[in-house]
LOTI-921208 format. One record per residue (C-alpha): residue number from 1; residue in one letter; x negated, z negated, y negated. Coordinates in pm, 1 decimal, padded with zeros to 6 digits. Example, Ala and Ser with C-alpha at 12.3 -4.5 7.8 and 13.67 -1.06 7.14 Angstrom:
REM LOTI-921208
[1, "a", [-01230.0, -00780.0, 00450.0]]
[2, "s", [-01367.0, -00714.0, 00106.0]]
//
This chain:
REM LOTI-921208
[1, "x", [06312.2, 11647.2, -00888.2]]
[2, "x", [05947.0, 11665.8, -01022.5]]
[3, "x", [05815.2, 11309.3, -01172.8]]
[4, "x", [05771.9, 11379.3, -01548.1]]
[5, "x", [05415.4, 11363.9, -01623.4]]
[6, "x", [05319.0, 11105.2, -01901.2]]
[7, "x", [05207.7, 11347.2, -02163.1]]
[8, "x", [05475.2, 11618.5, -02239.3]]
[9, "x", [05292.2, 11926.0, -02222.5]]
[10, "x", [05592.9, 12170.6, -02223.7]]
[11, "x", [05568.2, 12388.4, -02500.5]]
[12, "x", [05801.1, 12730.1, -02646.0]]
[13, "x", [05886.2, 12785.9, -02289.3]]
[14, "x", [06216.8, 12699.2, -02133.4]]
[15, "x", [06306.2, 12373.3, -02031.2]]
[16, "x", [06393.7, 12414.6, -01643.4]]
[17, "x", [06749.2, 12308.2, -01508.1]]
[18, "x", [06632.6, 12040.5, -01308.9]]
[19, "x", [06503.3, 11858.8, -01633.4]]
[20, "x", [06830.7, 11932.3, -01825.2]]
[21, "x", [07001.6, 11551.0, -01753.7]]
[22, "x", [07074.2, 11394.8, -02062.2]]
[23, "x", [07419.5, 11260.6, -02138.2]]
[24, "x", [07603.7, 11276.0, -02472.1]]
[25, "x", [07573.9, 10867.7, -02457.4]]
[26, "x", [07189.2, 10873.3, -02422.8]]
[27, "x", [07204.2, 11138.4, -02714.6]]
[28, "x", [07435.6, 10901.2, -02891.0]]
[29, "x", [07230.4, 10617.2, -02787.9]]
[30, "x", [06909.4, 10775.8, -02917.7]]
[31, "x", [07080.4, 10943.8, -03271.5]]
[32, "x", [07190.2, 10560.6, -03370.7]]
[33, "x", [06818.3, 10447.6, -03305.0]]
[34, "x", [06711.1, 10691.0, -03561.1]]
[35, "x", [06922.7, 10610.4, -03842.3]]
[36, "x", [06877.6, 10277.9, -03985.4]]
[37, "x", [06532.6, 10270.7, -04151.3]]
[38, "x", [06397.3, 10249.2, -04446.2]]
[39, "x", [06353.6, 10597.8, -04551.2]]
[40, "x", [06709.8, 10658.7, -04458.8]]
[41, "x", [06850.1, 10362.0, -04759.7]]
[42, "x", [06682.9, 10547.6, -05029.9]]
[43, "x", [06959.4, 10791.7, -05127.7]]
[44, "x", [07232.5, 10561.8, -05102.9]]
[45, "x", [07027.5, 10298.9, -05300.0]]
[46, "x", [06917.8, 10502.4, -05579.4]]
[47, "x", [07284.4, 10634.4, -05595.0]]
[48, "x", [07330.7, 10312.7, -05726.6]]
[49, "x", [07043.7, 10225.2, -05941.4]]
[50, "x", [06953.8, 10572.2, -06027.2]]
[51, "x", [07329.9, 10733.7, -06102.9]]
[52, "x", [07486.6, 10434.3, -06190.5]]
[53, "x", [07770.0, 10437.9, -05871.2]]
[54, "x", [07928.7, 10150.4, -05752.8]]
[55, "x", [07913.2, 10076.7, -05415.1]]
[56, "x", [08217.4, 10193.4, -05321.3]]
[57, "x", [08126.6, 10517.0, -05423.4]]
[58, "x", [07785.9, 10542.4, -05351.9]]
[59, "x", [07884.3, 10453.1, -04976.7]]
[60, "x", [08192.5, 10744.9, -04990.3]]
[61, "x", [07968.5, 11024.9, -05133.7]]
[62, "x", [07644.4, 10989.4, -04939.5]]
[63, "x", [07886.5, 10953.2, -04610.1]]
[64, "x", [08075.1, 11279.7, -04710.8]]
[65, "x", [07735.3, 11455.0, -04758.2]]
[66, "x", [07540.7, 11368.6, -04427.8]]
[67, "x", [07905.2, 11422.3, -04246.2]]
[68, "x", [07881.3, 11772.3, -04308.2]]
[69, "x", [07482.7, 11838.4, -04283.6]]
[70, "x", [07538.9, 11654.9, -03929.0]]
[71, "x", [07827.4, 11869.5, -03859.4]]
[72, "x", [07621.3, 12210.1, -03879.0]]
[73, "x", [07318.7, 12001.6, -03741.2]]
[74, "x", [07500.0, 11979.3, -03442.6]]
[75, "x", [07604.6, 12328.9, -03429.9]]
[76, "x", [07229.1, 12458.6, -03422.9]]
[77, "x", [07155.7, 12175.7, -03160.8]]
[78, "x", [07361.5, 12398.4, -02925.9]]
[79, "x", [07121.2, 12679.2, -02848.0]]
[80, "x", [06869.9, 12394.4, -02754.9]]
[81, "x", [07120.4, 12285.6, -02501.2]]
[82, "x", [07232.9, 12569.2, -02372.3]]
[83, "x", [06906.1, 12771.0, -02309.8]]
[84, "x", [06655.7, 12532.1, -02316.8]]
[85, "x", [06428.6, 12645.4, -02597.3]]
[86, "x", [06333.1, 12457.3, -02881.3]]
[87, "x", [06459.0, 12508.0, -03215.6]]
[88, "x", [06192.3, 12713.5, -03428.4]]
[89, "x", [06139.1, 12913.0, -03096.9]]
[90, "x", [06548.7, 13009.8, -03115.9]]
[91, "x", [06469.0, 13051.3, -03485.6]]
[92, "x", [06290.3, 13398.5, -03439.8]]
[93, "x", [06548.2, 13580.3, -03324.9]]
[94, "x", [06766.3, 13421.9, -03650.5]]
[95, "x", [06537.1, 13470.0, -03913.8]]
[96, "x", [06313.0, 13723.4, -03695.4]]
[97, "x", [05960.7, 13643.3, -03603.1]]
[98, "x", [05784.7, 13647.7, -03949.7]]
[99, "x", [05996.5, 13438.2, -04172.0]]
[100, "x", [06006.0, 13177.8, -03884.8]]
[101, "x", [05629.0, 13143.1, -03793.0]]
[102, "x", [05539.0, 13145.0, -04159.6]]
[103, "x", [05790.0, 13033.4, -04369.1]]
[104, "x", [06029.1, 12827.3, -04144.5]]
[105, "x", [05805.6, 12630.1, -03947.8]]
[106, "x", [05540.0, 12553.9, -04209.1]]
[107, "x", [05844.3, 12395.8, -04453.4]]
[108, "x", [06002.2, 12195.7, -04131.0]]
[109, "x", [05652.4, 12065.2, -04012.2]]
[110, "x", [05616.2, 11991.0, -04426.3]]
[111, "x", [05980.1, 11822.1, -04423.9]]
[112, "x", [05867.9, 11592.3, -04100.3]]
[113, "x", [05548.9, 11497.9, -04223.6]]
[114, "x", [05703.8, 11349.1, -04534.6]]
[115, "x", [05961.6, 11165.3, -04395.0]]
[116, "x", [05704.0, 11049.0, -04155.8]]
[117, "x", [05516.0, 10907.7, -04414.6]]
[118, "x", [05785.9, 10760.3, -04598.8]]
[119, "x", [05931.4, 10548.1, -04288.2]]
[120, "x", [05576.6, 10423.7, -04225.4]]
[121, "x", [05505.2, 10335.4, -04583.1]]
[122, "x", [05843.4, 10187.5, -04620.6]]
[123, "x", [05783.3, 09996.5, -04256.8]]
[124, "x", [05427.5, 09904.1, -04441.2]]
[125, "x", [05612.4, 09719.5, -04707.2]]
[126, "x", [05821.9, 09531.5, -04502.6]]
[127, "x", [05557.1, 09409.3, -04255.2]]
[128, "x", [05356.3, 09273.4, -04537.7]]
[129, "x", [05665.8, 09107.0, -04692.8]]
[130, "x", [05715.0, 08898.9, -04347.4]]
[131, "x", [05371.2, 08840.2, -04279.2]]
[132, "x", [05350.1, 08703.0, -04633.7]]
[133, "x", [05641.7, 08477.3, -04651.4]]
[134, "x", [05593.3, 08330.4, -04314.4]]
[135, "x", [05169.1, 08294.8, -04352.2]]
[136, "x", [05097.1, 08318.4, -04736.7]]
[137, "x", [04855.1, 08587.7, -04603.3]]
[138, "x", [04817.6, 08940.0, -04829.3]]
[139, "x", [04728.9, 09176.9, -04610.5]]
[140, "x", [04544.6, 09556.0, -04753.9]]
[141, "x", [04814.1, 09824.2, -04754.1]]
[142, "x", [04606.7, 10090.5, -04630.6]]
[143, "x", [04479.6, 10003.1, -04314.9]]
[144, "x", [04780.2, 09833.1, -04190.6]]
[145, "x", [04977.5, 10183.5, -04312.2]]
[146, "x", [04714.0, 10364.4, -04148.5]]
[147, "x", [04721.7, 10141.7, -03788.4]]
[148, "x", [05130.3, 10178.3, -03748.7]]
[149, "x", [05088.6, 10560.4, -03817.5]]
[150, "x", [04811.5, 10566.3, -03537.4]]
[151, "x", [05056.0, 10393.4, -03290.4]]
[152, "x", [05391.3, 10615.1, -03362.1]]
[153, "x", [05177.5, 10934.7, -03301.4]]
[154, "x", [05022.6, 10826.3, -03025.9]]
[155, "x", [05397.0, 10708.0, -02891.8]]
[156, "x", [05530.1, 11089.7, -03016.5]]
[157, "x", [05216.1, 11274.0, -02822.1]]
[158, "x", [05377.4, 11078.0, -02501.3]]
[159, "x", [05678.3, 11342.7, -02533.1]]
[160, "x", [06093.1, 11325.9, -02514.0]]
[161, "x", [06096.7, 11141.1, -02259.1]]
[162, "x", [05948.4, 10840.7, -02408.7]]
[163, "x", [06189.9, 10902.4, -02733.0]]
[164, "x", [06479.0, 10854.5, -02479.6]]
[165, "x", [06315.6, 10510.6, -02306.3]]
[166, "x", [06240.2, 10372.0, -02682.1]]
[167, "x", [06571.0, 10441.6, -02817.2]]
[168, "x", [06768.6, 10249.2, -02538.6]]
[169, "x", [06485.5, 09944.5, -02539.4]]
[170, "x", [06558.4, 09964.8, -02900.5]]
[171, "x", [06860.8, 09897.2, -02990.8]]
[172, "x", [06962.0, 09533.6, -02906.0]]
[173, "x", [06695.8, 09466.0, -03154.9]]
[174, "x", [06846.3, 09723.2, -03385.8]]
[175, "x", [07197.1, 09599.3, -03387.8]]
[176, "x", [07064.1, 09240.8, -03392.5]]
[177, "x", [06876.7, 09303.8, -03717.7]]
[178, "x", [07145.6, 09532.8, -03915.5]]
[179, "x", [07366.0, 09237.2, -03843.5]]
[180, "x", [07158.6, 09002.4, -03940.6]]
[181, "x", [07114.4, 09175.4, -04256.8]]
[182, "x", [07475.0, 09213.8, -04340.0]]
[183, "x", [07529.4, 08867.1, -04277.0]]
[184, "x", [07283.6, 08739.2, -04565.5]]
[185, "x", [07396.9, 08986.1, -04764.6]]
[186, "x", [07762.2, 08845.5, -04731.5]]
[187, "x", [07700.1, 08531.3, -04742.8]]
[188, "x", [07484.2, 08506.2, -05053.3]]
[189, "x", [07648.0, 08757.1, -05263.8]]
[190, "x", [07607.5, 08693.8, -05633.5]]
[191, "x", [07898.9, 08637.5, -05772.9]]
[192, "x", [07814.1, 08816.8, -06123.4]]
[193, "x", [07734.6, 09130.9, -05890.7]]
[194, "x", [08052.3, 09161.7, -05700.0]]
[195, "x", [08204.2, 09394.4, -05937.4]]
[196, "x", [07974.5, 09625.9, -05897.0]]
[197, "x", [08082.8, 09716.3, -05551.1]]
[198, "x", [08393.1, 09906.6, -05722.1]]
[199, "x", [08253.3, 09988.7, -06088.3]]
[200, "x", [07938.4, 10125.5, -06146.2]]
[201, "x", [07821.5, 10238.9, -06507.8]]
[202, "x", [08061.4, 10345.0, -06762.3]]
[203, "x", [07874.5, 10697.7, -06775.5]]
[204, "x", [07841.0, 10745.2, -06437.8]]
[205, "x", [08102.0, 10996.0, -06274.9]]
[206, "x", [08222.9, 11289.7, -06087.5]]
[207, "x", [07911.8, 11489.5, -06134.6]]
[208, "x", [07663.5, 11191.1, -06068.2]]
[209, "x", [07918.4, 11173.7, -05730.0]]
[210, "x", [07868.2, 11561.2, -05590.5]]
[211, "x", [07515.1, 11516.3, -05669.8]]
[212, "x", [07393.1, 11265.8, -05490.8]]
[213, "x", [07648.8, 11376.8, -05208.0]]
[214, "x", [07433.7, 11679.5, -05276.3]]
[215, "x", [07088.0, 11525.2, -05193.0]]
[216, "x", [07193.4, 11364.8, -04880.7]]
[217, "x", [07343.7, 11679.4, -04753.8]]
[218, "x", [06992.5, 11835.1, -04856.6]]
[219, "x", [06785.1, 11542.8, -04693.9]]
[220, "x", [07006.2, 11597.2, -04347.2]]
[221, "x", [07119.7, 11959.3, -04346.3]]
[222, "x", [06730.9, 12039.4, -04276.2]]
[223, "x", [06782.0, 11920.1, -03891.0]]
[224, "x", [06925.9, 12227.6, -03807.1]]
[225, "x", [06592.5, 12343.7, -03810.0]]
[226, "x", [06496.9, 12075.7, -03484.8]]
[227, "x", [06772.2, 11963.7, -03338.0]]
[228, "x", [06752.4, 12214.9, -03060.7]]
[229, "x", [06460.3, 11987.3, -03004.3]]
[230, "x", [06606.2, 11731.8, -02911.3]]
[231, "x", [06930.6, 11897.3, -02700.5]]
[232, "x", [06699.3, 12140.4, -02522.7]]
[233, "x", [06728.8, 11835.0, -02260.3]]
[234, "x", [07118.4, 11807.1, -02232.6]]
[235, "x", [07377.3, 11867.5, -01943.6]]
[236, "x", [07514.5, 12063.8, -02157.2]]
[237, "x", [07630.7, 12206.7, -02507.0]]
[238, "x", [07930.2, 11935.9, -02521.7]]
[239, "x", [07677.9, 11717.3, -02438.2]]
[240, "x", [07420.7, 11740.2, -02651.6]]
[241, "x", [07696.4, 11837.7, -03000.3]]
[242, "x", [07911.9, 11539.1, -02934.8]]
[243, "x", [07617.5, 11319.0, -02894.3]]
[244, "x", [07405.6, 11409.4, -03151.4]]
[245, "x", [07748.6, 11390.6, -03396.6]]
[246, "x", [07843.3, 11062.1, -03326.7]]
[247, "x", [07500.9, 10883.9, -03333.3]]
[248, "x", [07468.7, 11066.8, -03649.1]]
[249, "x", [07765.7, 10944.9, -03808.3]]
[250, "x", [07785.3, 10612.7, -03651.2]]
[251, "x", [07413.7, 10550.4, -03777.1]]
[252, "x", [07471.9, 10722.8, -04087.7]]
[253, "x", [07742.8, 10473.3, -04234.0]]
[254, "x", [07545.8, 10170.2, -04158.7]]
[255, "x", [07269.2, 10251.2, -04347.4]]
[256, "x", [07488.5, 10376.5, -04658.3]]
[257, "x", [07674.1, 10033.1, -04612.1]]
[258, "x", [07337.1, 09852.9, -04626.6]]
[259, "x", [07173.9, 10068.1, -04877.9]]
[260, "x", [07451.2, 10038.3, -05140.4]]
[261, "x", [07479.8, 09669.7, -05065.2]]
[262, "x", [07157.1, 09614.4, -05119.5]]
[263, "x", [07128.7, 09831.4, -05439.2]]
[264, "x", [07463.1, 09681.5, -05583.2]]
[265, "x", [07395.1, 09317.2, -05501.2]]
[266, "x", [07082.5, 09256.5, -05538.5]]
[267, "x", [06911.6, 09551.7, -05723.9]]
[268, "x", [06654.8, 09617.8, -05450.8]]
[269, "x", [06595.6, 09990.0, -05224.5]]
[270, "x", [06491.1, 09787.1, -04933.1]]
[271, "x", [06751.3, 09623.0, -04781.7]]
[272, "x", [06505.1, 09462.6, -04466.3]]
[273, "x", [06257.9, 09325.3, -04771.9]]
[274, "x", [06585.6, 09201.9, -04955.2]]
[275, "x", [06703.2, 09020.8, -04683.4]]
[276, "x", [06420.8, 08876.6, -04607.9]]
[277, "x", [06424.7, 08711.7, -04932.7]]
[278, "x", [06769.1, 08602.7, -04882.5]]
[279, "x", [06636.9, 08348.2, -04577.4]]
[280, "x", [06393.1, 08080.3, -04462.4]]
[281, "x", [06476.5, 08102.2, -04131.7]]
[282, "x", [06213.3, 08150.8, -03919.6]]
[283, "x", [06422.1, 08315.9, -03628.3]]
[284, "x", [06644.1, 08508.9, -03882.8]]
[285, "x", [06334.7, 08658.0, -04020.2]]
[286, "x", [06170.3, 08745.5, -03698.2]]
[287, "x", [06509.3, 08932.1, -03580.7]]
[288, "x", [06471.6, 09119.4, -03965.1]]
[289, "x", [06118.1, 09200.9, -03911.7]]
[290, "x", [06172.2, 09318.9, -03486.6]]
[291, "x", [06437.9, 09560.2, -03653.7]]
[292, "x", [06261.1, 09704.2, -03929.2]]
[293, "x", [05896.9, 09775.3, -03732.0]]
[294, "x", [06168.7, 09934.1, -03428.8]]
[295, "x", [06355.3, 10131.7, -03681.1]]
[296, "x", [06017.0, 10289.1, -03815.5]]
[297, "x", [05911.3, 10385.7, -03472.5]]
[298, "x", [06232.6, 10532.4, -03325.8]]
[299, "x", [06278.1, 10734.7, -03653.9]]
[300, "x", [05881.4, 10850.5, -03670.5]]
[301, "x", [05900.9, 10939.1, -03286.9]]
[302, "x", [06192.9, 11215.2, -03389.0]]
[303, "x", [05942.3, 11318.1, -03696.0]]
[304, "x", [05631.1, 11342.2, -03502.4]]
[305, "x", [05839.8, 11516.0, -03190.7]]
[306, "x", [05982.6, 11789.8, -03406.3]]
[307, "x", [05701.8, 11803.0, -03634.6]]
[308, "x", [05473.2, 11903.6, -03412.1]]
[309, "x", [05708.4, 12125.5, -03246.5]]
[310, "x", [05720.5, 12324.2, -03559.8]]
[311, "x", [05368.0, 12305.4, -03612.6]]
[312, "x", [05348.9, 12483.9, -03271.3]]
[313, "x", [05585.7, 12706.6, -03366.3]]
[314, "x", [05337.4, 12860.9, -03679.4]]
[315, "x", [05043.4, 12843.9, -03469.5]]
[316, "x", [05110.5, 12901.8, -03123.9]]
[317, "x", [04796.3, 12941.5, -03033.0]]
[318, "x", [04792.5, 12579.3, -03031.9]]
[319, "x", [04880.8, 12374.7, -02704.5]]
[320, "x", [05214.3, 12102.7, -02724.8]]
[321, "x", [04929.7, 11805.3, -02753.2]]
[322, "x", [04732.7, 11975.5, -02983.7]]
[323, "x", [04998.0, 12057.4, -03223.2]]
[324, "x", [05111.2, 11685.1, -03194.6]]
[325, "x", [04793.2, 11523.1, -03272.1]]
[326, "x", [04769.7, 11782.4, -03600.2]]
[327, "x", [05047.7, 11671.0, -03718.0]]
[328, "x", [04991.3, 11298.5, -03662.4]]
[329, "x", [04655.2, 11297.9, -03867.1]]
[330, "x", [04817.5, 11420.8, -04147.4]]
[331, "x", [05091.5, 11172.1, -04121.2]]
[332, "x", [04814.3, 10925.4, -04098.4]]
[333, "x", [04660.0, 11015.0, -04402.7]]
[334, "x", [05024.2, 11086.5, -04625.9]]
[335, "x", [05103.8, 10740.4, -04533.3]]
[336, "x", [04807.5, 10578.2, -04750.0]]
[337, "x", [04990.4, 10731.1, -05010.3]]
[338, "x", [05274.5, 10495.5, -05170.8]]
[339, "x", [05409.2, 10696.3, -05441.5]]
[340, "x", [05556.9, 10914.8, -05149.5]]
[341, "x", [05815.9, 10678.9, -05163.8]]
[342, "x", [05848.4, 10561.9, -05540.9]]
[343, "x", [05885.2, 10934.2, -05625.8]]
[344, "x", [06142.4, 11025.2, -05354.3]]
[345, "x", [06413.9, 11188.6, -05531.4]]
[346, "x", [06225.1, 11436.3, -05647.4]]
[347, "x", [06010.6, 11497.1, -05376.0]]
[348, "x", [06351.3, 11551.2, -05164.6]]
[349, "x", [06490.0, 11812.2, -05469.1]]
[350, "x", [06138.0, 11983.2, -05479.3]]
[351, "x", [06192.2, 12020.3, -05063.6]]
[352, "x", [06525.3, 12178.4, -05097.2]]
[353, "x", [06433.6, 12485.7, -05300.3]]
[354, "x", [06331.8, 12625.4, -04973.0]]
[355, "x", [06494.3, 12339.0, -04707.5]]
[356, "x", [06856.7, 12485.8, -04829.6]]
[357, "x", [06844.1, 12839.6, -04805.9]]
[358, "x", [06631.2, 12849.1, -04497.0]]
[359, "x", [06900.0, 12611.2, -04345.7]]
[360, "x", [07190.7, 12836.1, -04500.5]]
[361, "x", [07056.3, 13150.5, -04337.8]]
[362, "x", [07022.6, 13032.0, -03989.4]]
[363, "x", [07347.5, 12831.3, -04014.2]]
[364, "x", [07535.4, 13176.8, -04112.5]]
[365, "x", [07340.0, 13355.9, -03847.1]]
[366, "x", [07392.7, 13181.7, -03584.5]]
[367, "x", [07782.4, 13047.9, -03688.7]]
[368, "x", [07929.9, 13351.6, -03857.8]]
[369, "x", [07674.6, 13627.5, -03761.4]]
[370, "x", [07604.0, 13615.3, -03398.2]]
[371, "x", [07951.3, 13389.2, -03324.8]]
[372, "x", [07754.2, 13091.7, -03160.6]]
[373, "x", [07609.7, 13262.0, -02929.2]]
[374, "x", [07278.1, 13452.1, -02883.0]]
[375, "x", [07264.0, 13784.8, -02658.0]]
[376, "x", [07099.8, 13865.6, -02363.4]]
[377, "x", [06905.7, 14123.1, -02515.6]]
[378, "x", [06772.9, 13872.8, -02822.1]]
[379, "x", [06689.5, 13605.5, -02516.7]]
[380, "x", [06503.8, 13850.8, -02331.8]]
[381, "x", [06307.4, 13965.4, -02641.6]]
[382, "x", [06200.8, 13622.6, -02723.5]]
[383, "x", [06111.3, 13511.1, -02385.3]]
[384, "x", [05881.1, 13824.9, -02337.9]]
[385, "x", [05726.8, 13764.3, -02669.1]]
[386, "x", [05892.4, 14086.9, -02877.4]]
[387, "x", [05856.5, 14041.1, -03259.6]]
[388, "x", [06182.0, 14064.6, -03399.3]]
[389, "x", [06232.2, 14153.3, -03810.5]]
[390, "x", [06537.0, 13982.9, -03986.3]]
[391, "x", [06491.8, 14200.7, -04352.9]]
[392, "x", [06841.1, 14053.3, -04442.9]]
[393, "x", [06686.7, 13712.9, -04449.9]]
[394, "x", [06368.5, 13803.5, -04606.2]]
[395, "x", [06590.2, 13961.0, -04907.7]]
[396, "x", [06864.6, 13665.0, -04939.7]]
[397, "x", [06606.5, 13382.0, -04930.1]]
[398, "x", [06457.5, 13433.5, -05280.1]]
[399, "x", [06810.7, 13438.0, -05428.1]]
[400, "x", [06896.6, 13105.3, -05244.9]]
[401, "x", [06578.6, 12957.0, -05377.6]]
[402, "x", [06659.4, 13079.6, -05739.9]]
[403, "x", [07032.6, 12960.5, -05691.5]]
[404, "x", [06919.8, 12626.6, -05600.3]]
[405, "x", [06635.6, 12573.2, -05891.1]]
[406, "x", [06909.0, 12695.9, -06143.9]]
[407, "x", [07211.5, 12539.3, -06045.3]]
[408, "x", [07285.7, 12208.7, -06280.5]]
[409, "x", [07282.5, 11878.9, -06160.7]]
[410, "x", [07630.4, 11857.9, -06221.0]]
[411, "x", [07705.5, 12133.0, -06018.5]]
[412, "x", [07579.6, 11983.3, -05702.3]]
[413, "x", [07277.2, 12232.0, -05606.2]]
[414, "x", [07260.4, 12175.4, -05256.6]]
[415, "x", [07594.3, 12215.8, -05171.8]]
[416, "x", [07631.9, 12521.1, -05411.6]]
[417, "x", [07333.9, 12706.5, -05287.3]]
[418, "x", [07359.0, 12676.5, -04954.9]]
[419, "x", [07776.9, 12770.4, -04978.0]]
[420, "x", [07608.6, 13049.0, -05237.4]]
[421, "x", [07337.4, 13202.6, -04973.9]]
[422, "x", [07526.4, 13149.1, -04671.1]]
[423, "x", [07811.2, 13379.5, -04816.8]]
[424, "x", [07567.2, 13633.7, -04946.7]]
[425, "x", [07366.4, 13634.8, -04627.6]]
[426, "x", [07667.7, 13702.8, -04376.4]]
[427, "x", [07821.7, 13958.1, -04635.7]]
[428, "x", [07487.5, 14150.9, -04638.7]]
[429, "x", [07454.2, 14166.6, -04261.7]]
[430, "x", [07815.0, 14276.9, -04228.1]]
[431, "x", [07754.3, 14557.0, -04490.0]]
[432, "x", [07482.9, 14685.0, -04345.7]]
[433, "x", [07513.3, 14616.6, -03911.6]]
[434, "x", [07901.2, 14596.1, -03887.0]]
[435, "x", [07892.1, 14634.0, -03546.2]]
[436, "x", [07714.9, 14300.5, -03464.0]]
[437, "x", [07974.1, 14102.9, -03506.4]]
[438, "x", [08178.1, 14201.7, -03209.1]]
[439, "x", [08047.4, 13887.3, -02974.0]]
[440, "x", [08382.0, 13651.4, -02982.5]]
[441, "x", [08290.5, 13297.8, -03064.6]]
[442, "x", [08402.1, 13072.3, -02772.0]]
[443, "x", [08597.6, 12785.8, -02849.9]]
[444, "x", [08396.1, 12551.7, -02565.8]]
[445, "x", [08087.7, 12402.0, -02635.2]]
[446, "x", [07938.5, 12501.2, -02314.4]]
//
């Protein structure tokens, strides 16, 4: 086998057998790495704070949500695995050339970059909370925002390979610190505030439930747009679906556990800055502080990875390295930028008028359309560089974005719209190409 060189420079083209070796536990492994971080506690907090849910609920309805974005996620992770393409690459012969290089990519590379900034500002915060308490120092936001940016897109320009080696170095800290966390949050639980982990506000009900289910499922359900990324690497489809699920899920319900504790406790989004409050220990706040700088870099090098990726995607007359260091200056400068974070739910609605139907469409494609499996024919296309035209997709993704701006609140838009254009989508192809659905859909993930 060929040494990996230190700079990924593998681009749209396949990823060759020899390089295809990672397990569903290194995927597992690498998925739980991602999850706890600060960017990732904001829906579950402001589920709490925002829509008045207990924690009990809060915790149910944000779980239910990213269980079933992570569920499709997974699905689209499998054409990554088996062929060995990245995801916006597969994407053209879903939503055919066009709508991928211009409208797909563009929104995905938009959808990393803010996250990106988020974790780092959020990271920001934290750092200058320890370094406070333990120095009585203030340090400038800005350039300390600006210097962690520099170093997660310089780790990210380093490739998948690096990801992998970060995420297993990673986690004893990670576990160490979520642990850590929950234990001062047990153990100095107000007692005026324990209710509130089983009633939230009188007003706040059903519909406040679906939506913010709703939001999560929009803030996850875009990954089917990368995580082909990510898989293109696997043994195998089993592999690289059962992997990516777990680590999902696994991750998933720590953070809504710490999230809503923090929100319902203690009132606060952050639960690393809250717990850090709750302790003068100087070892207990080191362990907080390890976990919440590793949990902004594992999460920032999936951002940056499939950011740029994207990026690359829209203009491929870029290089892998070029497309990665594009993408990390503009993180850099969105991180300088705090009210990225103050104004999240919004941003994350705003992102979904396009994240949801984009998502629906391939989704349906790929699931219901082409059976889970792409042809020969579509394979050799894209691998020979044929433009390929999708004018289903071009005429279903207005009415998914108009289904998702006028959809109430209360009617949970994310999960309507993307149920909505998914159903419209597959019953347009079928009306008009009936005879592309005779490819059987095989029950192994293989």
């Amino acid at each position: 086998m060929d040494k990996q060189p230190m700079i990924e420079r593998l681009g749209l083209e396949q990823v060759s057998p020899d390089q295809k070796t990672t397990s569903w536990k290194e995927y597992f492994i690498i998925q739980l790495a991602f999850s706890v971080n600060a960017g990732n506690f904001l829906i579950p907090a402001l589920a709490v704070l925002e829509g008045g849910l207990s924690f009990a609920a809060a915790f149910t309805c944000t779980v239910l949500g990213a269980m079933a974005a992570f569920l499709y996620v997974s699905f689209l992770s499998l054409p990554g695995s088996r062929y060995g393409l990245p995801a916006q690459y597969v994407q053209r012969t879903l939503l055919g050339t066009k709508l991928s290089m211009h409208i797909a990519s563009p929104v995905r590379s938009l959808t990393s970059l803010y996250w990106f900034s988020v974790q780092t500002i959020g990271g920001t915060y934290v750092l200058l909370s320890m370094v406070k308490k333990l120095t009585g120092v203030t340090l400038p936001f800005v350039p300390l925002a600006a210097g962690l940016a520099i170093i997660m897109t310089l780790l990210a320009l380093v490739g998948f390979h690096a990801v992998k080696k970060a995420a297993k170095y990673f986690i004893p800290v990670l576990v160490a610190g979520q642990f850590t966390i929950l234990y001062l949050f047990v153990t100095n639980m107000p007692a005026q505030n324990v209710f509130t982990l089983i009633d939230g506000e009188k007003d706040a009900g059903a519909a406040d439930f679906f939506f913010y289910s709703s939001l999560i499922f929009v803030q996850y359900v875009s990954g089917v747009s990368a995580s082909s990324d990510i898989t293109r690497y696997s043994k195998s489809g089993a592999h690289g679906f059962w992997g990516l699920y777990g680590g999902n899920v696994a991750g998933f319900m720590m953070t809504a556990l710490l999230g809503g504790l923090s929100a319902s406790l203690f009132g606060n989004l952050n639960p690393f800055v809250m717990a850090s409050e709750l302790t003068s220990s100087l070892i207990l706040l080191l362990i907080i502080s390890a976990c919440a700088m590793v949990s902004m870099i594992s999460i920032n090098l999936s951002n940056a990875y499939t950011g740029g990726y994207s990026l690359l995607n829209a203009l491929p007359r870029m290089t892998r390295v070029q497309s990665a260091a594009v993408f990390g200056a503009s993180g850099i400068l969105l991180s300088c930028i705090p009210s990225l974070v103050l104004n999240a739910e919004g941003y994350i609605s705003f992102l979904g008028i396009l994240i949801i139907p984009i998502s629906a469409i391939v989704t349906a494609d790929y699931l219901f359309v082409k059976k889970g499996r792409l042809t020969e024919n579509s394979l050799h296309k894209l691998l020979n560089g044929t433009a390929s035209y999708n004018k289903e997709a071009i005429w279903v993704l207005p009415v998914g974005m108009i289904a998702y701006m006028l959809i109430p609140d209360d009617f949970s838009p994310g999960f309507s719209s993307f149920i909505l254009t998914s159903a419209v989508y597959v019953i347009t192809k079928r009306r008009l190409h009936p005879g592309q659905q005779s490819t059987p859909l095989e029950n192994k993930l293989g």
